[in-house]
N, C-alpha and C positions, 0 to 999 in steps of 0.2 A: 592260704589265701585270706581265710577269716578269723578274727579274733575270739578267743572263746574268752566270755566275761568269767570272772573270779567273783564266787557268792563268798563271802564271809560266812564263818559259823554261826555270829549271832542271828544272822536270816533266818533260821530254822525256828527264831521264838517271835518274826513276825508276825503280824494279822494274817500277812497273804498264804502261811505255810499253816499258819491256823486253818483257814476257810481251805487251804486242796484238803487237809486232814479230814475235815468235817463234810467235804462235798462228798467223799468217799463213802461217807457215809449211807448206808442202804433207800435210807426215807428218800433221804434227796435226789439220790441217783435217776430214779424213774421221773420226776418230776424239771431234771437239769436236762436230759435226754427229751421230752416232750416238749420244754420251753424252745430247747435248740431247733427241737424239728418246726415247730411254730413260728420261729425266727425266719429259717432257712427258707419256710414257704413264702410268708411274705414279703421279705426282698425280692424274691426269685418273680413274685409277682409285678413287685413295682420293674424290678429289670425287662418282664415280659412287655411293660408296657412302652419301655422306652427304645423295643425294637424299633428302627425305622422304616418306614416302606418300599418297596412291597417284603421286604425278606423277616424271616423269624428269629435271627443270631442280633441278642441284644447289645446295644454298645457297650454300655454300663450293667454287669454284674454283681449288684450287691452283695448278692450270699454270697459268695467266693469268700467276699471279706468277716463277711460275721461268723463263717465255716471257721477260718482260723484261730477268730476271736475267742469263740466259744470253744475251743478244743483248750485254747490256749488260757482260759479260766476254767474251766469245767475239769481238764484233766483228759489226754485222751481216750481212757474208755467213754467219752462219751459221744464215738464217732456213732453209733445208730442213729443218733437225731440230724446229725448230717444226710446219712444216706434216705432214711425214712422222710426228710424234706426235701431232697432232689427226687424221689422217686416218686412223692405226689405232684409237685411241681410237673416234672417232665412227663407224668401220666397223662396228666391233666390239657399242655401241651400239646403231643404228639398226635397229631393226625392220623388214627390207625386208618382210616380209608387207604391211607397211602402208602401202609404196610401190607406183609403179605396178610395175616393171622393171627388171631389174638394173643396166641404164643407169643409170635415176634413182637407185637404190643411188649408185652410184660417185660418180654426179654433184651429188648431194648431199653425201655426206661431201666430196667434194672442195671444195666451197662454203664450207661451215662451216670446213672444216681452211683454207681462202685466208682467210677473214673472222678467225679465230682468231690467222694468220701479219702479215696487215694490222696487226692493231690490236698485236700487238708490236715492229713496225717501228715505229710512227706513237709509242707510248708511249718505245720506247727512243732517237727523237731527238729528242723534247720532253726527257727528262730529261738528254740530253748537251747539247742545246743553250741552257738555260737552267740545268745546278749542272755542267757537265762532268766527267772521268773523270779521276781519282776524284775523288767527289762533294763539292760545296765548297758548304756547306748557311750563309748570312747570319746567316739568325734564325728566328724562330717567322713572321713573315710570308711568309717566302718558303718553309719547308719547306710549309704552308701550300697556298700557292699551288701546288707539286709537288706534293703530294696529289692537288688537286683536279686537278691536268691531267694526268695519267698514270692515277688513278683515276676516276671518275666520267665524266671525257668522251673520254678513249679509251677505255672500253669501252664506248662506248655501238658499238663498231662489230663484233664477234662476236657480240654480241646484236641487234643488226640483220641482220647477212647471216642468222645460221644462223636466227631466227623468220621472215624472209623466207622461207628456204629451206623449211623445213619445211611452213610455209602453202602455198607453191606446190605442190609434191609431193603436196597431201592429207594431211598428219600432223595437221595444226590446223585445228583448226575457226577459222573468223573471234572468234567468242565466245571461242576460248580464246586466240587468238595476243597479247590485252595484259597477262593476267598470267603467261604463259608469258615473253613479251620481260622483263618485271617483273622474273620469277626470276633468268634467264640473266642481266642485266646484276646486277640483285644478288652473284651468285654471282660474278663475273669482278672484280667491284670487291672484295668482301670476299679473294679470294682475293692480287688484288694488296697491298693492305693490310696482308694480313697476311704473307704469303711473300715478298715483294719485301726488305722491312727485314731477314727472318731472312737471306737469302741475302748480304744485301751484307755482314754484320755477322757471318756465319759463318767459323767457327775457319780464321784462315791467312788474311784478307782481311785484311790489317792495311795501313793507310792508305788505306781503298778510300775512306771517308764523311770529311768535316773538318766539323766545327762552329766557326765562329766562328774559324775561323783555326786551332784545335787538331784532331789526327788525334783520333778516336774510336776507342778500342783494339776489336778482335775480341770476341766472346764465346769465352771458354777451351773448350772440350771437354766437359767435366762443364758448364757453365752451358749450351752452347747442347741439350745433349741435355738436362735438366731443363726448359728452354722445351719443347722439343718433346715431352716425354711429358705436361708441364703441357696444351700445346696439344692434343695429341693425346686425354688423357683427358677434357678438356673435349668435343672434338668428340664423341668416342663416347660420354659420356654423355650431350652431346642427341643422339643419334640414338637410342640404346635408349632414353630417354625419351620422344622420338616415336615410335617404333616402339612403345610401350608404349601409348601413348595411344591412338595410330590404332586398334591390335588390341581395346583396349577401348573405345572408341567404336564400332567396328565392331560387338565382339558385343551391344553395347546395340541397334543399330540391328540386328541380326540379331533379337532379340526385337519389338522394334514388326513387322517384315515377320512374323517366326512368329504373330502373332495377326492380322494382317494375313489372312494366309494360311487361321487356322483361321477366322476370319469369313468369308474367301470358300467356303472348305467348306461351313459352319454354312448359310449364307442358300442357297446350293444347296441344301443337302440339306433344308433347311424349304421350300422349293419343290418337290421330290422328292415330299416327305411328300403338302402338298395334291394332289398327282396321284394318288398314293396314294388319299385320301381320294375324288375326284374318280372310280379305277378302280370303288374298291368299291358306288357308287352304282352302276355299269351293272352290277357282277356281283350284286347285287341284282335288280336288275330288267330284266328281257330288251329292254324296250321304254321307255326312258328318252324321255320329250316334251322337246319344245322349252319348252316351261314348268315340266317340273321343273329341267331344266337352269340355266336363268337365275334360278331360283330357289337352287339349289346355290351356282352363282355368285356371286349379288349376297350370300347369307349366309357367306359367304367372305369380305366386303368386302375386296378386293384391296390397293386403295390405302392404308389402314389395317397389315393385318397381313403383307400381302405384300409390301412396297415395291419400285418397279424392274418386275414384272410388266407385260405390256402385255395378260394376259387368259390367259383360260383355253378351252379350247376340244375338240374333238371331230375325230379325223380315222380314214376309213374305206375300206378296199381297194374297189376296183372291175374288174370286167374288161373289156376292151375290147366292147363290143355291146352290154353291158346297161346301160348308162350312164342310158338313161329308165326301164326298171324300177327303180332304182337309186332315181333322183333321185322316181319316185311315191311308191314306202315311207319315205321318208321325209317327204315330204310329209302325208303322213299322220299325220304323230307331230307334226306342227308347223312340220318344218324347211321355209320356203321360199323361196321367189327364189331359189334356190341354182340358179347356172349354171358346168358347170366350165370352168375353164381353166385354162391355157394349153392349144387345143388342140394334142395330141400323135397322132402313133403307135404309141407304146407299147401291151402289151397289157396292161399292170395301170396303174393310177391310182389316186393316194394322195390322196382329197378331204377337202378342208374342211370339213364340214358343220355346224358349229355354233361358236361364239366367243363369248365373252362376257367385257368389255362389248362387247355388236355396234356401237353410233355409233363407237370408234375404231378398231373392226377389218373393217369393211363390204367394207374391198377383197379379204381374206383370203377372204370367204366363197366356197365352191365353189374354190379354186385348190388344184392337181395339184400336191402339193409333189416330186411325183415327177420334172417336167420339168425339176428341177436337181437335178445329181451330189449335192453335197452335202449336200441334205435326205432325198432317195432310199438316200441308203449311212447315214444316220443311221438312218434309217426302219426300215429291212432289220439294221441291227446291234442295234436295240431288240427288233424282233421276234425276231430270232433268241437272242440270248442271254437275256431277257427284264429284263435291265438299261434305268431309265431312262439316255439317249444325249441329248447337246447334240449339232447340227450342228457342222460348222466356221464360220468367218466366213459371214455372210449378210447381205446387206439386206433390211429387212421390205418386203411389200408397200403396207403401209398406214402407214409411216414417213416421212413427209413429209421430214425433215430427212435422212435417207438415210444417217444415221449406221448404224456396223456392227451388228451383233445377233447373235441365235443363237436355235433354238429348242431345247427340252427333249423329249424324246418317251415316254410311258412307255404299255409292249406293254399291250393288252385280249385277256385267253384269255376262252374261254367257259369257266362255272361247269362244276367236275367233273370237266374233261380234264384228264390227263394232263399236266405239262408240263418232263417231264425230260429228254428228250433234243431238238436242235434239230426234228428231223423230228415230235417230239409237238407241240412250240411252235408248230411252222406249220401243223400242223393244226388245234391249238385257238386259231390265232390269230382276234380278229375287229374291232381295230383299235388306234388310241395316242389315248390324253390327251396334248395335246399344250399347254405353252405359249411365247409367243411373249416373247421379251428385247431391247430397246434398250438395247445395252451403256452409254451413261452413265446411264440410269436405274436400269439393275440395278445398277452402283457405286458409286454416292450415298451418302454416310455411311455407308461399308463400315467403320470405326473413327475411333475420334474425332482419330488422329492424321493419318488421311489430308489431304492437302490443307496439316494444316499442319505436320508434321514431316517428311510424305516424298511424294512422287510417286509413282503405278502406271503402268504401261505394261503392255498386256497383248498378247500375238500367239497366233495358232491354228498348231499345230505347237509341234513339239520345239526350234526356232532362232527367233533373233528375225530377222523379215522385215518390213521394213516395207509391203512389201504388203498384211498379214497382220494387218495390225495391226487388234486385237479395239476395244482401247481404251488411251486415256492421258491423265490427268488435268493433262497440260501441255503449255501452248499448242505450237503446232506450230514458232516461231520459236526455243524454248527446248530443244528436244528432241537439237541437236544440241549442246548446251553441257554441258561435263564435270561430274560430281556428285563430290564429294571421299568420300561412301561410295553404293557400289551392289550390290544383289545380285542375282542373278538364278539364279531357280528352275525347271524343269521338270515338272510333278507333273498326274498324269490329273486333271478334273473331268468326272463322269458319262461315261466310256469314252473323253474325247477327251481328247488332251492341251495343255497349255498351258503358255506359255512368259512367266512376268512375271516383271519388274524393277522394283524399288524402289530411287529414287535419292533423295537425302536433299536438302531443302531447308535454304537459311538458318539457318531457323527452327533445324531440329535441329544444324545444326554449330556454329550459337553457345552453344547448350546444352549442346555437345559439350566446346567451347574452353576450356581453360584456357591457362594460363602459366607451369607447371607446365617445360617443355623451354628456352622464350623467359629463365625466370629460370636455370637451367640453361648455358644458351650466354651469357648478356650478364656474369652473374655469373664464369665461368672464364675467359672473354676479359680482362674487367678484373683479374681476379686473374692474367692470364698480362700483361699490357703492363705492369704495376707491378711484376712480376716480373722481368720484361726494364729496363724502366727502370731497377729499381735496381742491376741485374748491371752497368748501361752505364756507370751513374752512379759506379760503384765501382771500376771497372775499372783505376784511373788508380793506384788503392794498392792491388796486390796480397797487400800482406803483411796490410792488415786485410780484405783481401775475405773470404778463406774464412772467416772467424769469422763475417763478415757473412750472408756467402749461406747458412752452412750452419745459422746459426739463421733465418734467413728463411724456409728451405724449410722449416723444421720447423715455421713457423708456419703456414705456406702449407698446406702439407699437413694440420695440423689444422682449418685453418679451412675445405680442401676436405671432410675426412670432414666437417665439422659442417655444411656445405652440403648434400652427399649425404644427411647423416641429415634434414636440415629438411625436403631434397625430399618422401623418401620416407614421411614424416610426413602432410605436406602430399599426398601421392598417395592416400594411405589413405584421408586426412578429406575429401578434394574429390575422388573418381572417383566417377565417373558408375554407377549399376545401374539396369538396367528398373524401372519401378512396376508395383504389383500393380492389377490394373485387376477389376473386379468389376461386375455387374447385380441388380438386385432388380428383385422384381414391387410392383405398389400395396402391396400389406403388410408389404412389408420382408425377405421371405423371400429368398434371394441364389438366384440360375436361372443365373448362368454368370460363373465367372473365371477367370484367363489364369495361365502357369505360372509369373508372378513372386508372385503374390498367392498361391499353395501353397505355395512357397520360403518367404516371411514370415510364414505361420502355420502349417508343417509339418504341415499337412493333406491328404489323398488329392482328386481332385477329387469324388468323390460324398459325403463326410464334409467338404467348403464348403457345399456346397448347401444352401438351406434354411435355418436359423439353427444350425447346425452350426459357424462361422465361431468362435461364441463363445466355443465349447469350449476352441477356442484361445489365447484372453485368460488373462491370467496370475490365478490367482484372486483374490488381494486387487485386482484393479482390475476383476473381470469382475463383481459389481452395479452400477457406477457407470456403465459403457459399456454394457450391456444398457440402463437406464437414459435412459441420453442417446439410444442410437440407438432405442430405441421412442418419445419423446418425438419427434424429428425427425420420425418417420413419422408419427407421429400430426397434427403440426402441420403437414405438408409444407414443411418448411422444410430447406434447406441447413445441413448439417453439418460441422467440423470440430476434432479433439480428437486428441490423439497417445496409441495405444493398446501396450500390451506384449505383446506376445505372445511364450508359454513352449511351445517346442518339444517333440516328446514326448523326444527326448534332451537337455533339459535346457537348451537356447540360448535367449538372451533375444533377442528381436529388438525393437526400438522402431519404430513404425510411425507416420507424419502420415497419418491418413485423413480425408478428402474427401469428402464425398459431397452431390447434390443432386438433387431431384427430378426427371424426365424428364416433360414432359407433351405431350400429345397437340395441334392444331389448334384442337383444342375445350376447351383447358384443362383435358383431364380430365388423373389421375395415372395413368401408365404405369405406375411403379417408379421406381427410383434408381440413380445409376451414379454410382461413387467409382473414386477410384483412394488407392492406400496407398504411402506414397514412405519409405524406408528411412531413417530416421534414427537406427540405431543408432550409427554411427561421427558422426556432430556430436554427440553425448551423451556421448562418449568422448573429443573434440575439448573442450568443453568441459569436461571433469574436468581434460585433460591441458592446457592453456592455463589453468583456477587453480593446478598444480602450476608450473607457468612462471613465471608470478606471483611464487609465493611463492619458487622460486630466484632470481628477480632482486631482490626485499629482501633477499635474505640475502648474493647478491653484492654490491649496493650497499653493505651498513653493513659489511663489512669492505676495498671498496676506498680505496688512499689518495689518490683524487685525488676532487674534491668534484662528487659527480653532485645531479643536481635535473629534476625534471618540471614544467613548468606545464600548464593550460589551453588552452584556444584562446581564451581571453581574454587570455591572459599571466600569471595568478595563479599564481602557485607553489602547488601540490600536491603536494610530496616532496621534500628533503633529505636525503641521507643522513650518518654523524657529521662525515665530513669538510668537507662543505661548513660544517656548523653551525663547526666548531673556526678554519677561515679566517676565518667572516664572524664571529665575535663573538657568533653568537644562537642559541639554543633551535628546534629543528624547530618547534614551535604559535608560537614569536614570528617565525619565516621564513615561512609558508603564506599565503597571500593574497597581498597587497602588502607584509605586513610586513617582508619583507626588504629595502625601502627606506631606513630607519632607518639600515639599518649601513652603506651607503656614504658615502664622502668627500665632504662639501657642495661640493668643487670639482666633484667628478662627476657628483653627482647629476641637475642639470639633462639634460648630455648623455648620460650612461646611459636615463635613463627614457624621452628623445624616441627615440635610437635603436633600442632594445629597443620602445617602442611601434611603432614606424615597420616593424618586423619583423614584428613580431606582425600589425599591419592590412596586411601583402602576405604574409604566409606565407611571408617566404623566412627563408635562412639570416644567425643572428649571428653576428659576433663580435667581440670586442672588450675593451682594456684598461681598471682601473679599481681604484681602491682601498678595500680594507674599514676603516673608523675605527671600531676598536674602544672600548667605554665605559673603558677604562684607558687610552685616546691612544693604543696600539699602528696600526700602520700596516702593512696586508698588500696589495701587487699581487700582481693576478690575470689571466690571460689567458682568458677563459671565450668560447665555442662552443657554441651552440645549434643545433639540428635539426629542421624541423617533421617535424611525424609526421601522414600522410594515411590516411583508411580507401581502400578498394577503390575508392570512387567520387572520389576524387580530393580529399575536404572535410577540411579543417584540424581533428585534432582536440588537437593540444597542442605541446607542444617538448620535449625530453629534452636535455640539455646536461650537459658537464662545467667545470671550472675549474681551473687549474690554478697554482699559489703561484708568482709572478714576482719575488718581492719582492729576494731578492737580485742575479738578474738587473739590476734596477732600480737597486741600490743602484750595481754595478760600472759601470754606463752613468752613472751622475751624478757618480761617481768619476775616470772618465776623462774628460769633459766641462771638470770642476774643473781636471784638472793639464793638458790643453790649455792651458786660458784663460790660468795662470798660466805658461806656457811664452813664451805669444803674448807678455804681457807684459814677460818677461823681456826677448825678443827684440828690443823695440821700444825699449829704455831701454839696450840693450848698449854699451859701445865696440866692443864684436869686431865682424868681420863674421860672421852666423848665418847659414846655409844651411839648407834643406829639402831633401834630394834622393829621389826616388822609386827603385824599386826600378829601371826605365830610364832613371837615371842623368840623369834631367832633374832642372832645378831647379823646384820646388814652389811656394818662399816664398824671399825675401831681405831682409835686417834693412834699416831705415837706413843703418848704418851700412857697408854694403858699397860704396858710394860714398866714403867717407874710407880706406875700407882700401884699394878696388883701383881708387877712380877711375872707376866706371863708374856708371851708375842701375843701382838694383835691380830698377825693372820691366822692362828691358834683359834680363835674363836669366830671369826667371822663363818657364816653359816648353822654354830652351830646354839644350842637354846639359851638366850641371855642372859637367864641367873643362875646360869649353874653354878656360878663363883657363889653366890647367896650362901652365908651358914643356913644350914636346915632349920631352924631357928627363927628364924629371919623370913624364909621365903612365902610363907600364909600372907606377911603383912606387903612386901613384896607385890605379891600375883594380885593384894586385891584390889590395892592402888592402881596398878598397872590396868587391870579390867575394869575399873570404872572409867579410866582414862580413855580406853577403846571402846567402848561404850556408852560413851560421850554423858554419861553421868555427873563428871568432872571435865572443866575444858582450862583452857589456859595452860600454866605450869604446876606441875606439884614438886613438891620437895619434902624430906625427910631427915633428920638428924637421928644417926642411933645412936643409941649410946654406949659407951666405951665398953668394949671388948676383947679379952685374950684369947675370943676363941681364932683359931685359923680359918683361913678363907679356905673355901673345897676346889679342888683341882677339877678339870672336866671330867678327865677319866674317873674319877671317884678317889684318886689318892689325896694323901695328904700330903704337899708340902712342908718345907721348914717351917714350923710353928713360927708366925710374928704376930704382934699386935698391933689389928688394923680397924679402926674406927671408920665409917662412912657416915659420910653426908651428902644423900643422892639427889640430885636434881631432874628429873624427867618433863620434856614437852611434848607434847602431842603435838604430832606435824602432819597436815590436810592439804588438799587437792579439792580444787574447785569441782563437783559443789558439795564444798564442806564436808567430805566424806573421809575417812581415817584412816589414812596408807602405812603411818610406822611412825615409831615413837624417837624423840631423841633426847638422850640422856647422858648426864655429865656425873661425875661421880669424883672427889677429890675425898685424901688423908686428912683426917680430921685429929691423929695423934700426936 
C-alpha cells in the first residue's frame, strides 16, 4: 500500500546521520531524554487548556505531535522522555478523588502515559519505514498515505488504552466512554497534524523533508514564529469563544432552573395556602363532622386546582390508654372504621382520622404516622415551630406504585391561645392538616420547559444521595450519562431541605449550539496552513520572500481582525437570552411572570400583574396591541405579533410575543400563557446586513476585476462596471440570460452546457471563453464562480468574478506560431538542428543529422547530447553550454573547431568508420516567459 523511500549511500555521510551517530552518544542521551520529557509536558499543558467545557478530552493534542517529532530526531531509544512526560502530565490531571486508591492513581496514569509512549513508537517506524530519515516525500499520493498512517490509525492507540483505562477505574461511565474515546483520538490526530510538519520544518532542520527529489528549505525564524502566534491566536480564540459560549449557555439555562425553582416554591406554597384554608375551617368550629369535612374537600376540587395532591386530610395526637375514648368521639362527629395502626408502644400517637378523597386514601385511614422517625420529627417540628413542615423521603401507605412521596404538615392551636413561645404552642396545640404527595404527581408540568429542555432530579437532604432520591424525571438507564450543562442547588422547601439538579437535555443544547467557535478554529487553521504553504512555497528565493511574506502577513492579519470583527458581530446577533414567560387568567388579566419578561418590559413584578404589562408598550404602538391582545381573548384564539416595549429609562426593547389559550379537560378557558423572545438585536441585524448591502455595491462598481451575481437559476442579477466594459453590454442588457449575446459563437455552445451543468449540481465554475464584442473586438476571460448556500444547505445563487486574459492569450498563440515555424525550419535544414534540454539530453534531431554525422536521429533523441563530442572536445563543450543555462551568456553562441582527423564517438562508446569531420557549432538558448531556460537549440554543420 505504501511506498518505501530509497536512501542513497551517500546519506550515510550527511549532517543528519552525523547528529543520530552522535545523539547516541551517552552525554546526550540523558539530556535528549529530559528535553523530550519537558517538551511532552508542556504541550500536554497547553492541550489541557484547550479542553473545552465542561469535559477534560482536549481537542487539540500537541504532544502527540512532538512525541513523534522527538522520537523521530532523537532516535527511538529515547521513548522514556515520552512516557516520563505523559505520566506527569496525566498525574498531574487525573482527579484521584474519583479513583479508587492511590494505587489506581499511579496505575492509571502509568497506563495512559505506556498507551501515549506505544503509539509514538508504532507512528515513528511507520514513518521511517516507508519516507525514511530524512524524509523523502514521492508525491501527493504518498504524503497522503503518511498522513493517514501516522495520523488517524496510530492514534487510535492512546485513545484506546487511556478510555479503557479510565472506564476500568470508574472515571467513565459506559454512556460516556464513546465520545470521550471520540475526543481523545480526535485530539491526538489533530495534534499530530498539526505539530509533526511544524517540527520537522522548524528553523535549523535544514534537509530533514525532500519533496520530489528537492530538499524543502526550513521555515526562517520570523516565519516559523508568525505560524505559531498565527496558530496560537487562532487556538485561543476558540477557546475564549467557547468558554464564551458555554458561560452563556449556561446562564441561560441558570434562568429556565431559576423559574424552574420559583414554580416549585409557588405550587408548595399554593398547597401551604389550602392547608391554611383547610386550618381555618377547625378554628371556626370546635367540632368539625365528617360531612363537613368532605364537603370542604370535594369544593376544593383537588385534581383541578391542586394538581399532584394525593388528598387532604385530618391528623390528631393521642395518648397511650385512651385510644377507645379517642376513637368514640370521634365517631360521633362521623369519623369511622377508623382502626389505628401500626400497633406501637409509644406513649403519644399521631392518627389519621380523616382523608379526603377516602376511595384512594382508605389505607391511610387510622395509621400512627408517628411509628416512623421521619413523619414523627416532621410532626413535632410543625408543631413546635408552627411552620407548615414536608417529611423527608417517605412511601405512601396507600401508593400502589411505591414510588417516593412526602407529606406536608401544617400545626392546629386552639382558637385564643397564646402561641408565642414553643411551650405556648404545645399547649395550644390540638393537631395538623395534613396532605399526602406522590412525588411524580406533584412534578408533572412543574414549567413548560420541563421534560423538554432540561431534566430534575430531586434528593431529601443537603447532598445528592441516591438512596434519597425524592424524584427524577429521567429514566433510571440515563441517569448515569453526562449533561454538557447542570446545576445543582440546595434550598429549604417548607423546613426541610432539598437537594435538585437540573441537567440539560438535547433539546436545549441544540438551541444552545451555534458555530460561532467551529468557524472560529476551521477559518485560522485555514488561514494558518496557506500561510505556511506559502512561506514553504517561497522559501527557495529568499531575496523576494520577505517582500512576499511581509505583505502576506499584513493581509493575513487584516483578514484575521475582519474575522474577529464578523465573529463578534455574529455573537451579538445570534446569542442566546431567556424568554420572558408570562400567565393570564380567562380574562386576560396577567397572575404571574418570570424575571426575563420584567428585564423586557422594565416593569416591577406587581406593576405586570394585571394588565399593567401595557403601560410598558411603547405609546404610538400601545392602541394597536391592547387592541389585538383583547381581541385574542375575546376569540380564545392564539396570538402572535412583535411588540416594543419603552423602558422607564428610555431603552427600546423589541419583543416576539406568543401567546395561546390554556384550557381545562372540559374545554373550559383557564387563561393564557405566552412567552416573549428578545428580538431586539435581529432588528438591528437587519439594519446592519442593508448597510452591508449597500457597502458591497459600492465595492463592486469601483473594483477593477468584473464581479456578477446570479440566481439559483443561473440568471444574472448584477454586474458591476467592469464586467459590463469586458463583455461589451449594458447592466439591464447582461441581467437575465442576456448576457449570452456577447459571447463568442465558438463558445457559446460550450459555455451555456457547462455553466448549466453547474448551476443543476451546485458546484463550483470555472472557466475560459471569449466576449465578441458589436465592434469585432475580441476579450478572454478566466471567470469563477461560487455557489452561495443559506444555513440549511439550499442553493441560493452564485457570486463570481472574471478576469481580462486577453493578452495572456494573445502571447500563448504567439509562441505557438514561432514553434511551428522553427519545427519547419528544422525539417527543410541542410545543417544538422539539435534540441537539447536543460540535462543536456537530446530533445529533437533534424533530418538532416544523419548526412552530417552519419547516424539516425531517432538514435539520439532522449539520450545525452554530446556524446557524439571527441573527448577532447567536450571540457570546451559542457562549459559553453552551462554558462548558456546559466544565463551567464544569453543570445547565441557559436564555435569553429579546428580541423580534425580525429573520429566522432558513437553513443555506445564504439568507434565508427574513422572520417574527417570539422564542426562549426552554433547553439541558442531558447526561454519561456519569464525568461527562464527550458532547452537549448543547436545547429551544427561540416565545415571540411
Amino acid at each position: 500500500m505504501f511506498e518505501r523511500a530509497i536512501v542513497p549511500e551517500d546519506d550515510v555521510k550527511t549532517p543528519a546521520a552525523v547528529f543520530s551517530r552522535v545523539s547516541r552518544a551517552p552525554q546526550h542521551y540523558a539530556m535528549q531524554v529530559v528535553l523530550l520529557a519537558i517538551g511532552y509536558a508542556l504541550l500536554g499543558w497547553v492541550g489541557q487548556k484547550l479542553a473545552p467545557p465542561p469535559g477534560y478530552a482536549s481537542l487539540i493534542w500537541p504532544a502527540s505531535g512532538l512525541a513523534i517529532a522527538g522520537l523521530i530526531a532523537f532516535g527511538r531509544r529515547a521513548w522514556p522522555g515520552v512516557f516520563l512526560g505523559a505520566l506527569f502530565i496525566n498525574s498531574m490531571s487525573v482527579n484521584s478523588q474519583a479513583l479508587l486508591a492511590d494505587v489506581t492513581v499511579i496505575l492509571s496514569t502509568a497506563c495512559i502515559a505506556a498507551g501515549a509512549t506505544v503509539q509514538a513508537l508504532v507512528a515513528q517506524h511507520c514513518l521511517k519505514a516507508r519516507a525514511g530519515y530524512p524524509l523523502r516525500l514521492s508525491g501527493a499520493l504518498h504524503t497522503v498515505r503518511l498522513v493517514l498512517l501516522i495520523g488517524p490509525l496510530s492514534c487510535l492507540i492512546s485513545a484506546t488504552v487511556g478510555s479503557a483505562t479510565l472506564y476500568a477505574t470508574g472515571v467513565l461511565s459506559p454512556q460516556a466512554l464513546p465520545s470521550f474515546w471520540l475526543s481523545w483520538w480526535l485530539g491526538d490526530v489533530g495534534g499530530v497534524i498539526i505539530v509533526l510538519p511544524l517540527c520537522l520544518l522548524a528553523p535549523g532542520n535544514r534537509d530533514k523533508v525532500w519533496w520530489r527529489g528537492d530538499a524543502l528549505s526550513p521555515f526562517s525564524t520570523a516565519a516559523f514564529a508568525a505560524i505559531l502566534i498565527l496558530l496560537g491566536g487562532t487556538l485561543t480564540a476558540w477557546r475564549l469563544n467557547t468558554e464564551a459560549a458555554y458561560q452563556r449557555n449556561l446562564t441561560s439555562f441558570d434562568a429556565l432552573t431559576t423559574d424552574s425553582q420559583q414554580a416549585l416554591t409557588y405550587r408548595m406554597q399554593s398547597y401551604a395556602r389550602a392547608l391554611n384554608g383547610a386550618a381555618a375551617l377547625f378554628e371556626a368550629s370546635e367540632n368539625v363532622s365528617a360531612d363537613q369535612w368532605r364537603t370542604y374537600v370535594t369544593t376544593l376540587n383537588l385534581s383541578q386546582n391542586l394538581p399532584g395532591i394525593q388528598g387532604l386530610g385530618l391528623i390528631m395526637p393521642v395518648r397511650a390508654g385512651q385510644e377507645s375514648r379517642f376513637l368514640d368521639s370521634f365517631a360521633e362527629r362521623g369519623f369511622e372504621d377508623l382502626r389505628i395502626h401500626p400497633v406501637t408502644s409509644r406513649a403519644e400517637k399521631f392518627v389519621i382520622v380523616a382523608i379526603e378523597p377516602r376511595a384512594q386514601n382508605v389505607e391511610a385511614l387510622g395509621l400512627d404516622i408517628a411509628f416512623e422517625q421521619s413523619r414523627r420529627e416532621a410532626a413535632l417540628h410543625a408543631r413546635d415551630t408552627g411552620q407548615p413542615t414536608i417529611t423527608k423521603r417517605v412511601l405512601l401507605v396507600q401508593d400502589k406504585t411505591e414510588s417516593p412521596g412526602f407529606l406536608l404538615l401544617r400545626p392546629l392551636y386552639r382558637s385564643g391561645m397564646p402561641t408565642s413561645t414553643i411551650e405556648q404552642r404545645r399547649a395550644a396545640f390540638d393537631g395538623w392538616i395534613y396532605a399526602p404527595f406522590i412525588a411524580p404527581r406533584f412534578m408533572d408540568a412543574l414549567t413548560a420547559s420541563q421534560d423538554a429542555l432540561f431534566d430534575i432530579t430531586i434528593y431529601d437532604g443537603s447532598r445528592v444521595d441516591p438512596d434519597r432520591l425524592i424524584f427524577s424525571s429521567m429514566p433510571a438507564d440515563r441517569r448515569a450519562k453526562p449533561s454538557k450543562y447542570a446545576i445543582q442547588r440546595t434550598f429549604e422547601v417548607m423546613e426541610q431541605p432539598w437537594t435538585v439538579v437540573w441537567t440539560s437535555k438535547p433539546a436545549f443544547v441544540r438551541s444552545a449550539t451555534t458555530n460561532e467557535a467551529n468557524l472560529v478554529l476551521g477559518g485560522g487553521l485555514i488561514l494558518t496552513v496557506l500561510f505556511a504553504g506559502l512561506l514553504l512555497a517561497s522559501s527557495r528565493r529568499e531575496a523576494s520572500t520577505r517582500q512576499q511574506v511581509e505583505q502576506r502577513t499584513r493581509e493575513l492579519e487584516h483578514t484575521v481582525a475582519a474575522l474577529a470583527e464578523s465573529e463578534r458581530n455574529f455573537g451579538d446577533l445570534a446569542g442566546l437570552s431567556p424568554a420572558g414567560i408570562f400567565r393570564t387568567d380567562p380574562y386576560g388579566f396577567c397572575s404571574y411572570v418570570n424575571e426575563a419578561w420584567l428585564e423586557a418590559t422594565g416593569l416591577s413584578a406587581s406593576e405586570a400583574l394585571g394588565a399593567g404589562w401595557l403601560n410598558a408598550v411603547h405609546p404610538e404602538a400601545r392602541p394597536r396591541v391592547r387592541q389585538k391582545w383583547l381581541s385574542a381573548v375575546d376569540a380564545v384564539e392564539p396570538l402572535r405579533m412583535e411588540v416594543q416595549f419603552l423602558a422607564a429609562n428610555g431603552v427600546n426593547h423589541w419583543v416576539d410575543l406568543i401567546a395561546a389559550p390554556r384550557l381545562d379537560n372540559n374545554g373550559d378557558v383557564e387563561g393564557f400563557i405566552g412567552v416573549g423572545i428578545d428580538i431586539t438585536e435581529h432588528k438591528h441585524a437587519v439594519d446592519a446586513l442593508r448597510e452591508s448591502e449597500q457597502r458591497f455595491q459600492s465595492l463592486a462598481s469601483f473594483a477593477p476585476a468584473a464581479i456578477f451575481r446570479t440566481k439559483a437559476d443561473g440568471a444574472c442579477s448584477y454586474v458591476n462596471p467592469a464586467w459590463c466594459r469586458m463583455a461589451g453590454l449594458t447592466e439591464d442588457e447582461a441581467l437575465g440570460h442576456g448576457w449570452h449575446k456577447a459571447i463568442h459563437p465558438d463558445d457559446a455552445k460550450r459555455l451555456v452546457t457547462d455553466w448549466g451543468q453547474a448551476v443543476q449540481d451546485g458546484a463550483l465554475y470555472r472557466g475560459e471563453f471569449r466576449w465578441l464584442h458589436q465592434n469585432g473586438t475580441v476579450t478572454w476571460v478566466d471567470a469563477i464562480a461560487k455557489p452561495q448556500v443559506n444555513d440549511a444547505g439550499v442553493l441560493q445563487g452564485y457570486i463570481g468574478v472574471a478576469i481580462d486574459i486577453t493578452e495572456r492569450k494573445q502571447f500563448e498563440m504567439a509562441i505557438a506560431e514561432r514553434d511551428e515555424q522553427l519545427a519547419l525550419l528544422a525539417q527543410h535544414a541542410t545543417d544538422a538542428v539539435f534540441r537539447i534540454g536543460l540535462d543536456y539530453r537530446c530533445i529533437y534531431a533534424s533530418p538532416s543529422v544523419k548526412e552530417v554525422l552519419g547516424v539516425e536521429p531517432n538514435s539520439v533523441i532522449g539520450e545525452p547530447a554530446f556524446a557524439l563530442v571527441h573527448p577532447e572536445d567536450k571540457a570546451k563543450v559542457y562549459s559553453a553550454f552551462g554558462n548558456l543555462r546559466s544565463a551567464k551568456s544569453t543570445g547565441s553562441w557559436s564555435r569553429t573547431d579546428r580541423e580534425s582527423t580525429r573520429p566522432p564517438m558513437n553513443i555506445d562508446g564504439s568507434k565508427p568508420q574513422p572520417r574527417s569531420c570539422g564542426m562549426r557549432n552554433s547553439i541558442r538558448l531558447k526561454r519561456s516567459p519569464p525568461r527562464s531556460a527550458t532547452s537549448v537549440i543547436a545547429r551544427k554543420w561540416n565545415s571540411t
